[in-house]
N, C-alpha and C positions, 0 to 999 in steps of 0.2 A: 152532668157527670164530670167527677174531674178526676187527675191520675190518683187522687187518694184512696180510691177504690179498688185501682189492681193491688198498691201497695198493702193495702190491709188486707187484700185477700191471694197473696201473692201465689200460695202454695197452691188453688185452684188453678191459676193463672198459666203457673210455668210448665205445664203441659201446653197449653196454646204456642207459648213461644217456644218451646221446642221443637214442637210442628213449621213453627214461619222457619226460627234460624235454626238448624238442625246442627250446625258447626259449635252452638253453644253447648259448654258440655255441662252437665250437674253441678261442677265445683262453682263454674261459671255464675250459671240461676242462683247456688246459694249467695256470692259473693254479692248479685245484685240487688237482691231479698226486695224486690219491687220498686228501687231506686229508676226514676226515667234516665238521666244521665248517664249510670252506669249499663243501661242495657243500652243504652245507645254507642257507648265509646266502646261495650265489649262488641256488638256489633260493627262497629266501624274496624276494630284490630283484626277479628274474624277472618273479615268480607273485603279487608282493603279497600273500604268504600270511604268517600268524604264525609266527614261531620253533618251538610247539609240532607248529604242523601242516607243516611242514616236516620237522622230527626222525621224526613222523608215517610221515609218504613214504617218508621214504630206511631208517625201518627196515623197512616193507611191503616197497620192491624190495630192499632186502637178504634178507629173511627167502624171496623166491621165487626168489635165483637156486640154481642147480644148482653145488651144489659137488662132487659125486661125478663 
């Protein structure tokens, strides 16, 4: 499985990550429209967190959602 499957399914998606980053707001999830990069950098502005630990996050909630 690779990230091109949040991407094409983004709109399902961005309820989950609203759940993990709750700071991201709507305008945000559309801006990222399932881009990894950019939910990682709006994650990073957010959360004032590093680039590393950022990349960090979004692959923990990627690696536990339910793809089956």
């Amino acid at each position: 499985m690779d990230w091109n499957r949040v991407e094409g399914n983004w709109k399902q998606f961005k309820g989950n990550v609203k759940e993990q980053w709750g700071k991201l707001t709507d305008d945000d999830l559309d801006v990222i429209a399932g881009k990894r990069d950019q939910l990682e950098g709006k994650i990073q502005e957010r959360y004032g967190i590093a680039k590393d630990r950022a990349r960090q996050d979004v692959d923990d909630w990627y690696g536990r959602q339910s793809w089956n």
